[in-house]
C-alpha positions as CSV (number, residue, x, y, z in Angstrom):
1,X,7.8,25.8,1.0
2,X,7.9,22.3,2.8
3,X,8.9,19.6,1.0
4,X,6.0,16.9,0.4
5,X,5.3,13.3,-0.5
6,X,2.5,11.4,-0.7
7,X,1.6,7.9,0.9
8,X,-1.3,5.9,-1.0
9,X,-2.0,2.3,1.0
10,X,-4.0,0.1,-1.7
11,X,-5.2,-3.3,-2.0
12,X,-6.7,-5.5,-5.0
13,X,-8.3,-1.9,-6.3
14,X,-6.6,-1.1,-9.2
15,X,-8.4,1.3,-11.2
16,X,-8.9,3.2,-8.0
17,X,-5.7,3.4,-7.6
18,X,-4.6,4.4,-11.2
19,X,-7.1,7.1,-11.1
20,X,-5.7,8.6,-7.6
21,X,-2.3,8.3,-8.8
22,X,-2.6,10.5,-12.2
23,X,-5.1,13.1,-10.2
24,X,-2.2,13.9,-7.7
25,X,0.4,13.8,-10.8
26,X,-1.8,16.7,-12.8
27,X,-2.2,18.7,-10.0
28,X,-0.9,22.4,-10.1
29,X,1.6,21.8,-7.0
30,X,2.4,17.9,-6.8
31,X,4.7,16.1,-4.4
32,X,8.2,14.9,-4.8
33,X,7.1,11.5,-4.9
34,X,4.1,9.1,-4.7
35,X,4.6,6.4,-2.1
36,X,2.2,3.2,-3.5
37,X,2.0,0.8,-1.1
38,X,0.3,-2.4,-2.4
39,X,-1.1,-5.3,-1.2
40,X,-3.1,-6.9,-3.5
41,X,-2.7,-10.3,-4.4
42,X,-1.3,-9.8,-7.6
43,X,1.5,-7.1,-7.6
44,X,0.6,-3.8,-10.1
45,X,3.1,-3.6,-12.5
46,X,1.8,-0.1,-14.3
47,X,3.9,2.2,-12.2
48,X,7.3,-0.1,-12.2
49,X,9.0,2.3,-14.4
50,X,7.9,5.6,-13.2
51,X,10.4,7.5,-11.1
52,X,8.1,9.8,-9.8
53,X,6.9,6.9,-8.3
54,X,7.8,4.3,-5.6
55,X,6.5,1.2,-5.6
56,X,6.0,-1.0,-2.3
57,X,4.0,-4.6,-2.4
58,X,3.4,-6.5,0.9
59,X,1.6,-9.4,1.5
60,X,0.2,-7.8,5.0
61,X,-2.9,-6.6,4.1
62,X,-3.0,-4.2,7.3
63,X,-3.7,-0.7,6.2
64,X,-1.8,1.2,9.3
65,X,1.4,-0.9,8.4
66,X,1.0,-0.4,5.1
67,X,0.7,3.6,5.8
68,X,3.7,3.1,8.7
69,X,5.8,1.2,5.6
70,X,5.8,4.8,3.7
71,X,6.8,6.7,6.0
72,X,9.9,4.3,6.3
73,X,10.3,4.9,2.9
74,X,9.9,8.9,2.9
75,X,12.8,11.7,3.2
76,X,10.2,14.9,3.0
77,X,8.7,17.0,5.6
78,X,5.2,16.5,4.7
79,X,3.1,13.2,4.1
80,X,0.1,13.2,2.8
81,X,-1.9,10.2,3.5
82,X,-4.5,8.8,1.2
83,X,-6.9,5.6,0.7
84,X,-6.8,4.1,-2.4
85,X,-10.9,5.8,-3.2
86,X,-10.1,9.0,-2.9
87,X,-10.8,11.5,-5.5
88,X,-9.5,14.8,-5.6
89,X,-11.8,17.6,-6.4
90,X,-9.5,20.7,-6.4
91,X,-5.9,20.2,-7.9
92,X,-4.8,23.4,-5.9
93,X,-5.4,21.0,-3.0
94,X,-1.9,20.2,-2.0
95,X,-0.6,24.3,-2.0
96,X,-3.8,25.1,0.0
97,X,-3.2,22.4,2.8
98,X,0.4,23.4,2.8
99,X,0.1,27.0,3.2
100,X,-1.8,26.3,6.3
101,X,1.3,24.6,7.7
102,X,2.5,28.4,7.8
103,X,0.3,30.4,10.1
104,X,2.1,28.6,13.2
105,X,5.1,26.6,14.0
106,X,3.3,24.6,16.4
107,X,1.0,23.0,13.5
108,X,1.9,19.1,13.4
109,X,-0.6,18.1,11.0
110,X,-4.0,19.2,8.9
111,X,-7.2,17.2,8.1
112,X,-8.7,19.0,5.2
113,X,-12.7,18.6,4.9
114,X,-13.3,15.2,3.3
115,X,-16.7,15.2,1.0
116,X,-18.5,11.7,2.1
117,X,-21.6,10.1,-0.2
118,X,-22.3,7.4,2.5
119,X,-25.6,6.2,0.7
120,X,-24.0,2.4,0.2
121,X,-23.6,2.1,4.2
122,X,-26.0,4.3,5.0
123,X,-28.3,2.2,3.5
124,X,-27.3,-1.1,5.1
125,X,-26.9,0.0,8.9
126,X,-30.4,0.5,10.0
127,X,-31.1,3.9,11.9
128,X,-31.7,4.3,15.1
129,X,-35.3,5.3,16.2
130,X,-34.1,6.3,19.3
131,X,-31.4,8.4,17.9
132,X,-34.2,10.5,16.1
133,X,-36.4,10.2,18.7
134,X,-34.5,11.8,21.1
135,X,-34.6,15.0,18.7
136,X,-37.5,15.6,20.4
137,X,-38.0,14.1,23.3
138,X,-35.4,15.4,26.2
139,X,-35.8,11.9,28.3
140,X,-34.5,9.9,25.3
141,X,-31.6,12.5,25.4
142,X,-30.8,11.6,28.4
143,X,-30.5,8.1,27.9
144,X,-27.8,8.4,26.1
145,X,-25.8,9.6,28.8
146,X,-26.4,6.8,31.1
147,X,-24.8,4.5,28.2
148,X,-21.4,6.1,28.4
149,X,-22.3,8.6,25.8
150,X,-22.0,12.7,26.6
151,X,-21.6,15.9,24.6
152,X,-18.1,16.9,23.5
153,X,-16.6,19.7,22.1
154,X,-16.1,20.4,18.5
155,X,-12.4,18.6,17.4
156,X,-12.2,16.9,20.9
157,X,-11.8,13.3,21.2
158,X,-13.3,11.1,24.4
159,X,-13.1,7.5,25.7
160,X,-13.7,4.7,23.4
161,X,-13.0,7.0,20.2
162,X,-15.9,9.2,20.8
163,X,-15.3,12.4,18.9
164,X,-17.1,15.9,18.8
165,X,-18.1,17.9,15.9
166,X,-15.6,18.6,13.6
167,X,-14.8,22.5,14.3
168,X,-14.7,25.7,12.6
169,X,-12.0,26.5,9.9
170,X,-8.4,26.6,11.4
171,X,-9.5,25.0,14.6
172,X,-7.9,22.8,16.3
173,X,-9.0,18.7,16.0
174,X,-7.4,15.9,17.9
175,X,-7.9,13.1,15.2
176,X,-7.2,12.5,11.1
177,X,-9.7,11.0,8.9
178,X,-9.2,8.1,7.7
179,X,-9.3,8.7,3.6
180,X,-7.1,11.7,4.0
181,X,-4.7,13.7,5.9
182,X,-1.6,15.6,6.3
183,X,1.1,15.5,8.9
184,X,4.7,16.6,9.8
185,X,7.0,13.2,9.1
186,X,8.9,14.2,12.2
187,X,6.2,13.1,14.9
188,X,4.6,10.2,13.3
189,X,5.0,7.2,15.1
190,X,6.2,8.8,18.2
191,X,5.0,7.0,21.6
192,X,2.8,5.1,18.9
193,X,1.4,1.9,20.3
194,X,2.4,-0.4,17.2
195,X,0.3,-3.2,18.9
196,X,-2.4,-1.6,16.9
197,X,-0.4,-3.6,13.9
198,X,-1.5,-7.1,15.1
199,X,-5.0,-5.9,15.9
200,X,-5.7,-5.2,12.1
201,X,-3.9,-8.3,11.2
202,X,-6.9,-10.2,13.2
203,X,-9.5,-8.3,11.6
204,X,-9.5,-6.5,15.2
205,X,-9.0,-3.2,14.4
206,X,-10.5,-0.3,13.9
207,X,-10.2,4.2,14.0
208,X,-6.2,3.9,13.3
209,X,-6.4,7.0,11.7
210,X,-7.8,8.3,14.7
211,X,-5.8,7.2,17.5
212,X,-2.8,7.9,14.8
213,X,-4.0,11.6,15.1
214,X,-4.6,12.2,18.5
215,X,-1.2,10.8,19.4
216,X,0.4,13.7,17.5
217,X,-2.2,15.9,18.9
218,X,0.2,15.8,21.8
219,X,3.1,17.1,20.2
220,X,1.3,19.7,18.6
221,X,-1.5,21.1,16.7
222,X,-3.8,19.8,14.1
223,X,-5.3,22.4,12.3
224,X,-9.0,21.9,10.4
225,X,-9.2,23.1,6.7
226,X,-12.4,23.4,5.7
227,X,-12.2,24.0,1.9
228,X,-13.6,20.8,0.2
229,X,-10.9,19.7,-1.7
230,X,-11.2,15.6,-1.5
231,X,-14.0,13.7,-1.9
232,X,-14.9,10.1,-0.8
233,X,-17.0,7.2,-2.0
234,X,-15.8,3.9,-2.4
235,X,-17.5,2.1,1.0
236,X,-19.6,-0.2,-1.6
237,X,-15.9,-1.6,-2.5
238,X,-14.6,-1.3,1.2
239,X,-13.7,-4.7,2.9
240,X,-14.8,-3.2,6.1
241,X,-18.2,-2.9,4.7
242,X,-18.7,-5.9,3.1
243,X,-19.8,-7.6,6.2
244,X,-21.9,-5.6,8.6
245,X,-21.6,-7.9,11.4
246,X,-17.6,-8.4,11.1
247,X,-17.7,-4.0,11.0
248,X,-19.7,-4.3,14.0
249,X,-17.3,-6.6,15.7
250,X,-14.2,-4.4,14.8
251,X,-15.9,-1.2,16.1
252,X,-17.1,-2.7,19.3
253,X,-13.5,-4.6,19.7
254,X,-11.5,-1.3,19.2
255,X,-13.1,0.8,21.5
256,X,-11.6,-0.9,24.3
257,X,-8.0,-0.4,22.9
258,X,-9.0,3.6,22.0
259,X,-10.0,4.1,25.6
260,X,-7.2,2.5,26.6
261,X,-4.5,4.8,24.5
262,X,-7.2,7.8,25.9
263,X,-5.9,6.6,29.3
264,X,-2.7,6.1,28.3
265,X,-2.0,9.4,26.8
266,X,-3.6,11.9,29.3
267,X,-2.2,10.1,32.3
268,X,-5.5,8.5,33.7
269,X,-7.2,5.4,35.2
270,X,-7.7,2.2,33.2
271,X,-9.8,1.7,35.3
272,X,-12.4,4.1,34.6
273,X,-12.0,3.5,30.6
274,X,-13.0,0.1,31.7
275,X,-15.8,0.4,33.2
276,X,-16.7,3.2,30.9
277,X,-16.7,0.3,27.5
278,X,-18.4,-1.7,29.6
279,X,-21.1,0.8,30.0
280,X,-21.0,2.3,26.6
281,X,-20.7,-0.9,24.9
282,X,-23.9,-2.9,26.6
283,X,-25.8,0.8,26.3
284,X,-24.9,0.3,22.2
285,X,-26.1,-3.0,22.5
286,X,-30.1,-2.2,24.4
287,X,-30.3,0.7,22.2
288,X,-30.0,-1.7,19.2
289,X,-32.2,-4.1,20.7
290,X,-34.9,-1.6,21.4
291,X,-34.8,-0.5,18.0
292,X,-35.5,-3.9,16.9
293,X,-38.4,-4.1,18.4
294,X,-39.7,-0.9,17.5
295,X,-39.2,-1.5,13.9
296,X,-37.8,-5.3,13.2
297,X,-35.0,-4.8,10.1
298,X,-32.4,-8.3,9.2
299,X,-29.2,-6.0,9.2
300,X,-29.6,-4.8,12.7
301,X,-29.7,-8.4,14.1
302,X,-26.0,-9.0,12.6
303,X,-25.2,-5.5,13.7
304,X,-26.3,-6.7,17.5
305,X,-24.4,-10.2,16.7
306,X,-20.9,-8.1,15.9
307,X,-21.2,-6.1,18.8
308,X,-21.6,-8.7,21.3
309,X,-19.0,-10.7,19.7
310,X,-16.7,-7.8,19.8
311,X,-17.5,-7.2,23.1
312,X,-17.5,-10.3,24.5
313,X,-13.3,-10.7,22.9
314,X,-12.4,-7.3,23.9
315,X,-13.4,-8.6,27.4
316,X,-10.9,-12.0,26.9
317,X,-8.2,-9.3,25.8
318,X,-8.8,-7.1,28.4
319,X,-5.5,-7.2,29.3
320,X,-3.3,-7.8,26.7
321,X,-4.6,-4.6,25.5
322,X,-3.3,-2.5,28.3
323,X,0.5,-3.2,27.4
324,X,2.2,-0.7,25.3
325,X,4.5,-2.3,22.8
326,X,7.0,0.7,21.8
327,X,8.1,-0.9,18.1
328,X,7.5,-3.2,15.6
């Protein structure tokens, strides 16, 4: 069987952590070793003298080079990625994503099903009337269109991070999600744009899992596994979520830089992707003010406030975001 290690990227969540750490040690089939990579503000001295266990601290708080500083530290074939508020809900879950690395060669990486309880952020970002309304109503659908949005396939991935449904079991998917995933060491970081890096360090950045994913996806498959075997909940404690309008700001600043890697990728206009954030973007922006006056709600005005920031810098950095820096 492939040999496996696991990558955990952390900061100042230390009884998450602890928790994650001793639920991958118990399970039935564990990894060689458990990658920590810290950067909290004060360093975690409880896995020191484990040797199981290798301990990284950084003062970059920047989750994708925290994640990119494991693999620089790994010898397996196998990483297994994880956020620091994972819990794991099946401790077969490690032999189960592994054996699907066997039904093909090609397989480069696996995104088992992630169990979400979004009610924290769920809660704070305001719903869309339209969105619902459009159930219903087939010229509401069709509005969405006109902003840049359109139907895509199950485990397909679009301009400006758009993604389909997730698809049926063993089906292919051209992104990893975020909390968890699995991947072939051999092909990460290959014709990566590490100018995602300095994004995150300006609170710029956003979907590095995904863009992470769907540059593998061209070197081979990504296989969906959809036996529930992880489980997610820790937005209340997320730094991405403790600011709806900075979130806001992130998403709408990083869809420029995912359309741009969409262009970059599949050989095709920058132009287009563009003019397509553009769209998409000021679309996002009416629909949200339309909703407000349908139904008025505080949380959507910073969520309107982000966006337009976001937009408005992703337009200065229009540019800079085009160039393709090849290493760090």
């Amino acid at each position: 069987m492939l040999s496996f290690e696991t990558v955990i990227a952390t900061c100042n969540r230390p009884a998450s952590l602890e928790k994650l750490v001793n639920q991958i040690l118990s399970c039935s089939f564990g990894p060689e070793r458990v990658i920590i990579v810290d950067s909290s503000d004060i360093k975690n001295n409880l896995f020191q003298n484990n040797k199981q266990i290798t301990y990284i601290h950084t003062r970059r708080k920047n989750q994708p080079y925290q994640r990119f500083l494991g693999c620089q530290r790994s010898q397996s074939d196998i990483l297994f990625f994880f956020d620091d508020d994972i819990e794991i809900v099946d401790k077969n879950c490690f032999k189960k994503v592994l054996n699907t690395y066997n039904f093909d060669e090609s397989i480069v990486g696996v995104q088992p099903k992630i169990e979400y309880h979004n009610s924290f952020l769920d809660n704070k970002i305001p719903k869309s009337l339209l969105r619902e309304g459009a159930k219903n109503f087939s010229f509401l659908e069709s509005l969405k269109y006109l902003s840049g949005s359109k139907k895509i396939l199950p485990g397909k991935m679009w301009l400006a991070g758009l993604r389909g449904k997730l698809p049926k079991n063993l089906s292919k998917v051209e992104w990893f999600n975020g909390p968890a995933f699995s991947v072939k060491r051999e092909y990460l970081y290959k014709n990566f744009n590490f100018s995602l890096f300095s994004l995150y360090d300006s609170c710029l950045g956003k979907a590095e899992d995904a863009i992470l994913g769907y540059t593998i996806s061209k070197k081979g498959k990504i296989i969906y596994f959809s036996d529930v075997v992880f489980f997610h909940k820790g937005q209340q404690t997320s730094t991405y979520t403790a600011s709806i309008s900075l979130l806001a700001k992130r998403v709408a600043y990083s869809r420029l830089y995912l359309s741009y890697e969409y262009s970059r990728l599949n050989k095709t206009s920058y132009m287009i992707s563009f003019l397509h954030f553009n769209v998409f973007l000021l679309g996002r922006v009416l629909t949200q003010i339309i909703n407000q006056f349908i139904s008025y709600e505080g949380n959507r005005n910073k969520l309107i406030l982000g966006s337009l920031i976001g937009y408005l810098l992703a337009l200065r950095d229009c540019l800079k975001l085009k160039k393709f820096q090849k290493d760090v």
